[in-house]
N, C-alpha and C positions, 0 to 999 in steps of 0.2 A: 409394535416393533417386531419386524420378522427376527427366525432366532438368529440368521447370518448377522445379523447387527447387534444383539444379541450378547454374540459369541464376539465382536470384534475387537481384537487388540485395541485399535485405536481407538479414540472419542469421535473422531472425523469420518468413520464409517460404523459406529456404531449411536452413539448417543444423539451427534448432530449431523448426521449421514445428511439430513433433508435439505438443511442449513449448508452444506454443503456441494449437494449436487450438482454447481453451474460449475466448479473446479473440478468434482471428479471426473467429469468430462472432460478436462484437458488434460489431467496429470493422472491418473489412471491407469494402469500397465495396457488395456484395451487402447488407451488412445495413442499413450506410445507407439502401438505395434502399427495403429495407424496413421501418427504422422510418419512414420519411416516407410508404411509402402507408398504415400503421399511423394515421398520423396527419390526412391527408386523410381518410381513411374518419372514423375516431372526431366528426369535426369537421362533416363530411356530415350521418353520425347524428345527431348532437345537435342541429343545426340542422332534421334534420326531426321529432325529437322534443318540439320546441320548440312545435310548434304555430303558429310564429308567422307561418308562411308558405306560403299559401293551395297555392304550386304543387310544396309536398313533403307533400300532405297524399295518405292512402291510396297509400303506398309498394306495386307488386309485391312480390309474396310472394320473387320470384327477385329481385329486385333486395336487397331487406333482405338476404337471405341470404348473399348475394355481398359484402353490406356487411362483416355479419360475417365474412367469409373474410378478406376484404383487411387487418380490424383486429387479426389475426391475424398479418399477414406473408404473405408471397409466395415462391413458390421459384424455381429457380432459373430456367424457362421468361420469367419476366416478368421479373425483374430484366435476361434478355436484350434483353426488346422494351422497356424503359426506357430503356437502354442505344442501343437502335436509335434511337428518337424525339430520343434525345438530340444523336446527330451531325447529324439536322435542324436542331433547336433551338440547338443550343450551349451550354443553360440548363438544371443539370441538376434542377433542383424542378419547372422546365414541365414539363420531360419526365416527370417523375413526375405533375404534373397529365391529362397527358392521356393517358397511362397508364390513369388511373381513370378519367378518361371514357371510353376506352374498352371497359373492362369493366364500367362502367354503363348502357355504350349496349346493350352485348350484355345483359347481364342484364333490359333493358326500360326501360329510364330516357326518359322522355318530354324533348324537347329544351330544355326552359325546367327540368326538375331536373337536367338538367347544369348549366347554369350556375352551382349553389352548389356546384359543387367548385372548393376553393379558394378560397371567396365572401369578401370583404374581409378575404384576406391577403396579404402578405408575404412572401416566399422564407425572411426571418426567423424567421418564425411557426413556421416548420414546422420549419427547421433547428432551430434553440435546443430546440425540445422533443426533437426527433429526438436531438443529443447528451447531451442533460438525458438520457432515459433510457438510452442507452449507459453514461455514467458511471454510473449507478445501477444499472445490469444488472451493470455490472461488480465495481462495490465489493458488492454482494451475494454474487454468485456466484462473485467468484475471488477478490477483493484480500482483504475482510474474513476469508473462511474460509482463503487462506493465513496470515495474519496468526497468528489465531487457534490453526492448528496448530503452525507455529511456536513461541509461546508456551507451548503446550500440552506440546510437547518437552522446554522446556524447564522447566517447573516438574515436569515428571517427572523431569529428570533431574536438579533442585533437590533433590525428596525423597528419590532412592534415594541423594543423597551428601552429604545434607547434614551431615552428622559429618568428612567425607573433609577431615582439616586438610590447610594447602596453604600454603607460601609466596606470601605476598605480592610485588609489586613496585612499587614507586612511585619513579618518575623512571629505572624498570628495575633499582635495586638494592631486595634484599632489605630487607620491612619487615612489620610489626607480621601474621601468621597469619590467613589466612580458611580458608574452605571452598570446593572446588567448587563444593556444592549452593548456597552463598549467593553466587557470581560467576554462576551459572545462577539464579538466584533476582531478581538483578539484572535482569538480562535480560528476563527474563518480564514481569516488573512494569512494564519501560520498554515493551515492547510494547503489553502491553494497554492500556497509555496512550496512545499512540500509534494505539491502534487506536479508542479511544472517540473520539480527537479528529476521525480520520476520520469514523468512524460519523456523526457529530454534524452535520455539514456540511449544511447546506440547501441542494437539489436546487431551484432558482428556473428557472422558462420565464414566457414573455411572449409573447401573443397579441393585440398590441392595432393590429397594423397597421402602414403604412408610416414612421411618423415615432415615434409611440408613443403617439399621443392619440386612438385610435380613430376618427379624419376619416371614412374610409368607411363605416363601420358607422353614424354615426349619423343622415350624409345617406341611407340606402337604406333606414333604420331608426328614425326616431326616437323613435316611439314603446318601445323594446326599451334594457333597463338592461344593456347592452353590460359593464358592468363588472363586474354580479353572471354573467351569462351566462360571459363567460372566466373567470373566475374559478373556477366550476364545473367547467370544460373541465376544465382546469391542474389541478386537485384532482383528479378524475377520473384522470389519470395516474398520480397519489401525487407530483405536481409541488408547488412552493408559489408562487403565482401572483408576480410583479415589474412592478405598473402601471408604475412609473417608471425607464421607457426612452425611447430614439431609437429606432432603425428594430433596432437590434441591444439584445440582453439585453446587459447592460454585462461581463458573464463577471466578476465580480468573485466568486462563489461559487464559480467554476471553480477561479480563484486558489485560495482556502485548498482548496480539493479538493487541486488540486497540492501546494499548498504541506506539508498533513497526511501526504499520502502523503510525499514526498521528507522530512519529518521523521522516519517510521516508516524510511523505506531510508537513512536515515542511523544509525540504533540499527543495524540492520540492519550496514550496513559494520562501525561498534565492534565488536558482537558477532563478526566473519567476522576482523577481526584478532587478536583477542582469542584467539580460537581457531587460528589459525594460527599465534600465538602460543606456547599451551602444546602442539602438536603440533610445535612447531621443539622446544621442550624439552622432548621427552618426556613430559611429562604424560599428554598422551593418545595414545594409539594407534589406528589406522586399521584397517579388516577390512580385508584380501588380497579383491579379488574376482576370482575366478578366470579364467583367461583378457586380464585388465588389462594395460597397458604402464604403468607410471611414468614412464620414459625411454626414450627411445632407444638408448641405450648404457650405462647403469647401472642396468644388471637388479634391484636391491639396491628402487629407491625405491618408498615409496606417496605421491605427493605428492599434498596436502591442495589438489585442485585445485577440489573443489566451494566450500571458502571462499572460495575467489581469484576464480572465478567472481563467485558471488554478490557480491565487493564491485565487480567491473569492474563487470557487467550493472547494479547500486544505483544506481553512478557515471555512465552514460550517462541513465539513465533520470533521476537527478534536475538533472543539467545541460540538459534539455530541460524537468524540470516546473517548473523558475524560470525557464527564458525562457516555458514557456508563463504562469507567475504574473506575470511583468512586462510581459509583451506583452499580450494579453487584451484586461485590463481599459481598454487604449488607445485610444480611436479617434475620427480628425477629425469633428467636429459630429456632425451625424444619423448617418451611418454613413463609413467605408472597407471595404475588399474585402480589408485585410491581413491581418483575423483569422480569413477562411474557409481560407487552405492551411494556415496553422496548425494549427485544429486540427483538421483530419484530421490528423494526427502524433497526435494523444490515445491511439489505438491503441500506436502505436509505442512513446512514453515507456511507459504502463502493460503493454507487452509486457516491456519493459527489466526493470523491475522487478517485475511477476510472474515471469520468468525467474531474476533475483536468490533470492527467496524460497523458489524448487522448489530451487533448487542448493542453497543452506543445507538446507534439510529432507531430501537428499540428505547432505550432509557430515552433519549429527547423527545420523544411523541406522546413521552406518559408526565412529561414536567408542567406544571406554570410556578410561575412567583406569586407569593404569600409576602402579598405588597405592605398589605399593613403591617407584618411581622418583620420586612425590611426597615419600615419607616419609623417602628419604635425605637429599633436599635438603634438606630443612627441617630436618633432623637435624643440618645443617652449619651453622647457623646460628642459635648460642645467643645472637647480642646481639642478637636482635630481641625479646628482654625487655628490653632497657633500657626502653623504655617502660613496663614494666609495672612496673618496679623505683622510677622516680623519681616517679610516679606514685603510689606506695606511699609512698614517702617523703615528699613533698608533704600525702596526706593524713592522715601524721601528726606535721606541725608539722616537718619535718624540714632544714635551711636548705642553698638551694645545690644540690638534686636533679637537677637537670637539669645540669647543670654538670661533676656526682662522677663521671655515668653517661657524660657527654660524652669524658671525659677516660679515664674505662676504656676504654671499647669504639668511640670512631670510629675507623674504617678499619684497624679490629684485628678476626683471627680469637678469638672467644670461646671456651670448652669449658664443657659442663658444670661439672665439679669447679671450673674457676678462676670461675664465674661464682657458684657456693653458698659459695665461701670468702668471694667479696664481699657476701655478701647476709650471711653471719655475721657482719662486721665494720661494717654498717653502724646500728649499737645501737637495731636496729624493735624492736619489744615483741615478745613469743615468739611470739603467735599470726599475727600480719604476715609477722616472719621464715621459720615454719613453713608459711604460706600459699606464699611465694617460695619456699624451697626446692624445696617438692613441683612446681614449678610448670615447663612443660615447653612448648618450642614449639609440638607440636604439641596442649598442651592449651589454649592462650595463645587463643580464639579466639571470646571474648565469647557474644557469643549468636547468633554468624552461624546455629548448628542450627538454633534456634528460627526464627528469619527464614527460613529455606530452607523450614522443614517448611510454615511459613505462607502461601508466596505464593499 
């Protein structure tokens, strides 16, 4: 570990810097500086493609070109001289403005087509689009395709068990028989719900100026339908345009951003206890990777540290995306300055829990079931037919069923033999009776197969 990582405040650039480098590339202060000249360029363009203004017309051949480089992104040479202009400034979007002047000056830019960079906007303008497509870069590229795989684990691991009968628990004591595959089937399903609602989320930017009524644009312009023009812009991105703001996009779509994701890493947690659950009981078993510590001094353990993980890193990450879902969307009149440190933190929380989601898909790749250790226990545990006994009873006219089975078996060891002696004594019709007899905890388990096989 180099000593910058080292040395790094956070965990997310120092201890799992690695684990994280597909987001430090979007949320980054470098990539910042260059989705915003991404977006001064883009906005250039279109304005000279507009036609509408006599002193961007007949663009240099090197100047176009350079347009396109910049709407591109920039490396790391500029984002240095961005950086420089900026402890001029103080301002860190100016700095990015003048930035592009000056590599439009270099490219040939005539002194009156500088001036449409950055031509009636807003520091707004350019931010809001700038983290609009960060989040978007993001839930593409990392969130939705961990999500995704995750789930995907798990409905693999739904099908190859979904026969695998398994004590239940409910309130922690032993109840009515599932499957693996359909507790992993669960899961799955919660996911990719979790994962549509994300999906689903509209990506809104706003280009309409200082206050949000396009004031600028239409004194320098008036002739020009400013509203189909941004609109255009915004689309162009794979943005969905939001006329109706102040000086700032209200972040209210940010919110349910937040809010979908911290719903997904709350499945996410259930599932990481759940599983740390039946690995404290044996259920499942851990692969030895060689060369591991478990302990420090109890050489013996494999502990299930990828789940514990994954629920801390859930945990942090979603106690930051509901202050960012309640913070946000707040701010005095036209604008405040409180929701720019914010969120730059966007990175941070969605590190948390991308971090979360790699450790899980970590801990599923090192599990199997410790079948026979499943099947004893449930083997101990013949009164988890009472339900299926009074239940039987019930639907055949049979009075007091819940009651008969109450008073056999709470808080009593059951056995097979004493549990068929009661089922011969309780006068079902023969084929009822002979249904129960045969009937056996571990076959006790509904149609969880079918369910597993299907998710």
């Amino acid at each position: 570990m180099t000593d910058h990582r080292l040395n790094a405040l956070s965990p997310l650039d120092g201890r799992y810097a690695d684990k994280c480098a597909d987001l430090a590339s979007i949320f980054s202060e470098a990539a910042l500086v260059g989705y915003r000249v991404r977006i001064e360029a883009a906005w250039f363009r279109q304005l000279a493609a507009s036609g509408r203004f006599v002193a961007l017309s007949g663009l240099p051949v090197a100047l176009a070109a350079r347009l396109e480089e910049l709407g591109t992104g920039v490396d790391a040479g500029a984002v240095r001289r961005v950086k420089e202009i900026e402890r001029e400034t103080n301002h860190d979007v100016k700095a990015v403005e003048y930035f592009v002047r000056e590599q439009l000056r270099a490219a040939g830019a005539a002194p009156g087509q500088l001036e449409f960079v950055h031509f009636a906007c807003t520091s707004e303008d350019i931010n809001n689009l700038s983290y609009a497509l960060m989040l978007a870069d993001a839930r593409r590229g990392v969130l939705l395709p961990l999500l995704d795989e995750v789930a995907g684990k798990l409905a693999v691991l739904a099908d190859r068990h979904a026969g695998l009968a398994m004590l239940s628990r409910t309130h922690g004591q032993p109840a009515s028989p599932t499957t693996l595959g359909k507790e992993a089937a669960n899961f799955a399903a919660r996911l990719r719900r979790a994962a549509s609602a994300l999906g689903r989320v509209e990506l809104l930017g706003k280009f309409n100026g200082a206050v949000g009524n396009f004031n600028a644009h239409v004194v320098a312009s008036p002739a020009t339908d400013w509203r189909a023009e941004t609109r255009r812009f915004i689309l162009g991105l794979g943005l969905v345009p939001n006329e109706y703001t102040t000086q700032i996009e209200p972040h209210d779509w940010i919110a349910e951003y937040c809010d979908a994701l911290a719903r997904a890493d709350t499945v996410l947690i259930d599932l990481c206890r759940d599983l740390w659950g039946y690995v404290s009981l044996g259920y499942l078993r851990q692969r030895a990777v060689a060369g591991e510590v478990g302990s420090s001094t109890m050489p013996h353990k494999i502990n299930p540290i990828d789940f514990e993980n994954a629920e801390g890193n859930a945990g942090v990450a979603n106690a930051m995306l509901r202050h960012f879902a309640d913070k946000l969307p707040v701010s005095r009149w036209q604008r405040d300055l409180s929701d720019s440190t914010v969120l730059r933190n966007l990175g941070v929380a969605l590190g948390h829990s991308a971090l979360a989601w790699k450790s899980a898909l970590r801990g599923l790749g090192r599990i199997e079931p410790d079948v026979e250790r499943i099947a004893s226990d449930l083997d101990r545990h013949w009164e988890v037919l009472a339900e299926a006994i009074q239940t039987v009873l019930r639907a055949n006219g049979i009075e007091g069923a819940y009651e008969r089975l109450k008073e056999f078996t709470r808080g009593r060891d059951v056995g097979p033999q004493e549990l068929r002696t009661f089922v011969a004594g309780l006068g079902l019709p023969d084929d009822a009776r002979r249904r129960l007899e045969a009937l056996t905890p571990a076959t006790y388990v509904g149609l969880a197969e079918v369910l597993a096989r299907t998710v």
